[in-house]
Every structure is written in C-alpha cells, then in structure tokens.
DRENPA-510613 format. One line per 8 residues: number of its first residue (from 1); their letters; for each residue x, y, z of N, C-alpha, C. Coordinates in nm, 2 decimals, always signed. Example, Ala and Ser with C-alpha at 12.3 -4.5 7.8 and 13.67 -1.06 7.14 Angstrom:
2
1	as	+1.32 -0.57 +0.78 +1.23 -0.45 +0.78 +1.32 -0.33 +0.78 ~ +1.28 -0.22 +0.71 +1.37 -0.11 +0.71 +1.29 +0.00 +0.79
end
This chain:
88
1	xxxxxxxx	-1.53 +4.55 +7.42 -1.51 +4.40 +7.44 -1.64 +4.34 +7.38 ~ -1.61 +4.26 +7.31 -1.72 +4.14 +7.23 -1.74 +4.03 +7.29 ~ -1.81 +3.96 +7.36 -1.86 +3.78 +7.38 -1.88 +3.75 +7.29 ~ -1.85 +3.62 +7.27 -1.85 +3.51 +7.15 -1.98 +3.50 +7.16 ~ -2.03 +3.50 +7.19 -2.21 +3.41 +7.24 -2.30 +3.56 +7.17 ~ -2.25 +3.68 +7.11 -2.28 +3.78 +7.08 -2.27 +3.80 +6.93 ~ -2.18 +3.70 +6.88 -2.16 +3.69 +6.71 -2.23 +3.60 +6.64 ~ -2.27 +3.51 +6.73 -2.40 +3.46 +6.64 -2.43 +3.27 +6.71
9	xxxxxxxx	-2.48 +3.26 +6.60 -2.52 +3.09 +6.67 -2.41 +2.97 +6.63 ~ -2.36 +3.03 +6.65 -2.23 +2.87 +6.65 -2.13 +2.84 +6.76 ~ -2.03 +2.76 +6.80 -1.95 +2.77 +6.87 -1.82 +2.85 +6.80 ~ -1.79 +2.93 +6.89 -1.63 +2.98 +6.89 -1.51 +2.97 +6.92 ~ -1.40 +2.96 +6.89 -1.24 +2.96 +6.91 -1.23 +3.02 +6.88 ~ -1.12 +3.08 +6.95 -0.98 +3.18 +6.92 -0.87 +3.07 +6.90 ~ -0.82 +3.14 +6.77 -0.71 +3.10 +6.73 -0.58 +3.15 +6.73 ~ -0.48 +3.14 +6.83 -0.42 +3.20 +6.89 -0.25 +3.21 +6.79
17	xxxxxxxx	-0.25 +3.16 +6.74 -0.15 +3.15 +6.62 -0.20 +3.26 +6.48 ~ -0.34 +3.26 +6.46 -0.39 +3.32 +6.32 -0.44 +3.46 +6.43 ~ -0.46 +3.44 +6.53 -0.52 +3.56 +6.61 -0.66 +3.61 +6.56 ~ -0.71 +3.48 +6.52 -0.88 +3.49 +6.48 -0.98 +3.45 +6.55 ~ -1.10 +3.45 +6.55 -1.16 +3.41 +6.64 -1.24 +3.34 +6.52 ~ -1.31 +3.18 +6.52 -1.34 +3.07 +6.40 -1.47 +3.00 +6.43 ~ -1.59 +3.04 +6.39 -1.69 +2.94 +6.38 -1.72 +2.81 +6.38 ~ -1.70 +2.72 +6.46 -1.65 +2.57 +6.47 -1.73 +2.51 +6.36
25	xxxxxxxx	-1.91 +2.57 +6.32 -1.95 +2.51 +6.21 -1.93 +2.56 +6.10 ~ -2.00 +2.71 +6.08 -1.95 +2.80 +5.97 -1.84 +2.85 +5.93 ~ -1.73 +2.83 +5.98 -1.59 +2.87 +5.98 -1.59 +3.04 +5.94 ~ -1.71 +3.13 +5.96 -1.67 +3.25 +5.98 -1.57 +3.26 +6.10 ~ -1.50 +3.40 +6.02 -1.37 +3.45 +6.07 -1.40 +3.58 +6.12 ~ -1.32 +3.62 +6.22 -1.32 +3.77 +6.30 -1.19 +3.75 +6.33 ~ -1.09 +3.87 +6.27 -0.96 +3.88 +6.28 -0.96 +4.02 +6.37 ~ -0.83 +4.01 +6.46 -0.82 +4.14 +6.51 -0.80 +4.26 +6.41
33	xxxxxxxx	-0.87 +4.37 +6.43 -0.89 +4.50 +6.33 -0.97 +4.47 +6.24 ~ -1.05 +4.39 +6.22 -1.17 +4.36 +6.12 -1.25 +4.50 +6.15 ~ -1.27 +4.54 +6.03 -1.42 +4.63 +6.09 -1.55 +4.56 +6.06 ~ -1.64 +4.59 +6.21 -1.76 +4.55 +6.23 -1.87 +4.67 +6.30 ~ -1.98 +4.63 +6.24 -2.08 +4.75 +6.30 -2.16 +4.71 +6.43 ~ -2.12 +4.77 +6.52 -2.13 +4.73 +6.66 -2.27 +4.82 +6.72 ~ -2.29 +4.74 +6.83 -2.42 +4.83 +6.88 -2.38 +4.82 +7.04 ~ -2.40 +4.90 +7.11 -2.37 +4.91 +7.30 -2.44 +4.84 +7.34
41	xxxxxxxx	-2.41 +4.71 +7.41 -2.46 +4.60 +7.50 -2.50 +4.67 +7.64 ~ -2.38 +4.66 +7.72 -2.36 +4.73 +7.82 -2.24 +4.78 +7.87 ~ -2.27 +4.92 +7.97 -2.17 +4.99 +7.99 -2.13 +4.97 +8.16 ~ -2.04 +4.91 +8.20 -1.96 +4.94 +8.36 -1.89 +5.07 +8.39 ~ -1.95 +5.15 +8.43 -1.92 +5.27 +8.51 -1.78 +5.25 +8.59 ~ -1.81 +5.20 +8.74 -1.73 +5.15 +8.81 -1.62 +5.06 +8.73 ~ -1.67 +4.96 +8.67 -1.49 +4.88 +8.61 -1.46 +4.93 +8.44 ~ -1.50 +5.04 +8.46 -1.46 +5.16 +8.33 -1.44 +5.05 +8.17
49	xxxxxxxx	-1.56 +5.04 +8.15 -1.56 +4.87 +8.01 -1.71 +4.89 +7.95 ~ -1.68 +4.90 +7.83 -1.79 +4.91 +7.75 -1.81 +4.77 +7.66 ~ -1.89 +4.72 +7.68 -1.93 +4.62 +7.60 -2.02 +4.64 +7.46 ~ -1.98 +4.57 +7.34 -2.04 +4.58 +7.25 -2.12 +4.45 +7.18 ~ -2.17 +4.45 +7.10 -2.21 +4.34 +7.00 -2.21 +4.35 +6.90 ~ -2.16 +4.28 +6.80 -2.24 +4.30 +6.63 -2.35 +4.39 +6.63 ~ -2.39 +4.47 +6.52 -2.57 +4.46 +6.50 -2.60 +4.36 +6.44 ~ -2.52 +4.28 +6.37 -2.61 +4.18 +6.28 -2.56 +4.07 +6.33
57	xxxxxxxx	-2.59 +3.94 +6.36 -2.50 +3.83 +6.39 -2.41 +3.79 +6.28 ~ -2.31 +3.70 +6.29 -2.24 +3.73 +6.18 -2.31 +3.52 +6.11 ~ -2.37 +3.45 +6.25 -2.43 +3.33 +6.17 -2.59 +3.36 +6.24 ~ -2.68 +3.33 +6.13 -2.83 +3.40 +6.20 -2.89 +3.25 +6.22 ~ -2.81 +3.15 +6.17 -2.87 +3.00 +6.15 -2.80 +2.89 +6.28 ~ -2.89 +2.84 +6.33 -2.82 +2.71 +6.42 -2.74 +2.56 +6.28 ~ -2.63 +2.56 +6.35 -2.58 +2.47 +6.24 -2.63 +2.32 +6.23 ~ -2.63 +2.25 +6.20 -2.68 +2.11 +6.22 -2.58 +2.05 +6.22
65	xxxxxxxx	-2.57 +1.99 +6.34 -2.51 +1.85 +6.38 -2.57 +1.74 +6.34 ~ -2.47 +1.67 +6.32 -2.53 +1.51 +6.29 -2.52 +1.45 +6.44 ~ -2.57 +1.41 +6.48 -2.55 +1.29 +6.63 -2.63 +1.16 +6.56 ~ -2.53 +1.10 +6.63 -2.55 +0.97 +6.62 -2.69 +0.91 +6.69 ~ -2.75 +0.82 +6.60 -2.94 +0.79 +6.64 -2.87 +0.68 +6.83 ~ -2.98 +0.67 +6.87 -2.99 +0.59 +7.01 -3.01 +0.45 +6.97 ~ -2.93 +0.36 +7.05 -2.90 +0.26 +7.02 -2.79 +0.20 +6.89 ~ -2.81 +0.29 +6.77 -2.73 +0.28 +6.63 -2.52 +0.24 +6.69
73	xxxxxxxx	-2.50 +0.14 +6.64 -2.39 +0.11 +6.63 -2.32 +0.14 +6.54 ~ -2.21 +0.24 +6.55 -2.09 +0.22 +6.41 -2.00 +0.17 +6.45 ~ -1.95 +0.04 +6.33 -1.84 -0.02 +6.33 -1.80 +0.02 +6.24 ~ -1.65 -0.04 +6.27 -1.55 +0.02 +6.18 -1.53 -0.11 +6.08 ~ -1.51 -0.08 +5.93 -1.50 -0.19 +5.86 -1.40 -0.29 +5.82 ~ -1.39 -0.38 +5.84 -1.27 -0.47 +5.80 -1.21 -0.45 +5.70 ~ -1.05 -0.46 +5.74 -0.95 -0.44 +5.61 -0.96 -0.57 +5.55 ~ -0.97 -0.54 +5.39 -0.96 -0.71 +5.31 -0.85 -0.71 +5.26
81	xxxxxxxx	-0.81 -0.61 +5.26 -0.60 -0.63 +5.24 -0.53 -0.62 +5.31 ~ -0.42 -0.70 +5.33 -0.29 -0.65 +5.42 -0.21 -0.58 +5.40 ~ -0.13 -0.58 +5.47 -0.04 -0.40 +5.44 +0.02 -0.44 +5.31 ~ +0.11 -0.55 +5.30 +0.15 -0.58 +5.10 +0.08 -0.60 +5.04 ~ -0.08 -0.52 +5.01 -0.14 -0.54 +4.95 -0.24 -0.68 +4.90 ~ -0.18 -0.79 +4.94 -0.25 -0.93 +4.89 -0.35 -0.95 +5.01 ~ -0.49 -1.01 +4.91 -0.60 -1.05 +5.00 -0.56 -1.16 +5.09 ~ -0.68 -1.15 +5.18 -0.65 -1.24 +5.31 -0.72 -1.31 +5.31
end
C-alpha cells in the first residue's frame, strides 16, 4: 500500500474512471500496474500490511501557486458587445 503524501510534493487524486492516481499540479500519472521502485515504509505485524513508498518522489519540487495578492480585486470585464454582435 502507497500514501499519496509518499509520491511527492503535489496534491493527489484518484481517478476513478482512468483508474490513475493525477498530480493536481504536475499532472504526473500512476496507473494501476505501473512499475515503480519501492522502498519499505512500514510493516503491521498484527494487521498483516506492508507499506511502501517510491524511492524517488515522483515530484521533488513544490508547485507554485498563484494566490491572489491581499486586498487586490479582480473584476470581471465588461462585454462591449451584445449577443448580435453590435456595440452598445
């Protein structure tokens, strides 16, 4: 078993249709039966489950977000046409 928080620095989804699991920034992909080189996290004795991880992350970088500055307004810009096309 793999944790998402174990493949690297981005957020994760599973894609339950493609049966992938998708990088929200990097759009790296992990499909079921991918081969990957794994290293032993930890092992449960008692609830018989071996946990693994990548050895390498598959994103080694934090992605950049853009956020919006404090205080900064975005408006949305006015249409100068109407739907038949002629100005207003």
């Amino acid at each position: 078993m793999i944790e998402f928080g174990d493949l690297g620095l981005d957020e994760w989804k599973f894609d339950k249709r493609q049966q992938v699991v998708v990088g929200k920034y990097s759009s790296k992909k992990v499909s079921l039966g991918q081969e990957i080189r794994v290293r032993i996290a930890s092992v449960s004795v008692a609830g018989r489950k071996l946990y693994v991880a990548p050895s390498q992350l598959l994103v080694s970088e934090r992605p950049r977000i853009r956020r919006k500055k404090p205080g900064a307004s975005y408006k949305r810009k006015r249409r100068t046409t109407g739907r038949s096309g002629r100005k207003r």
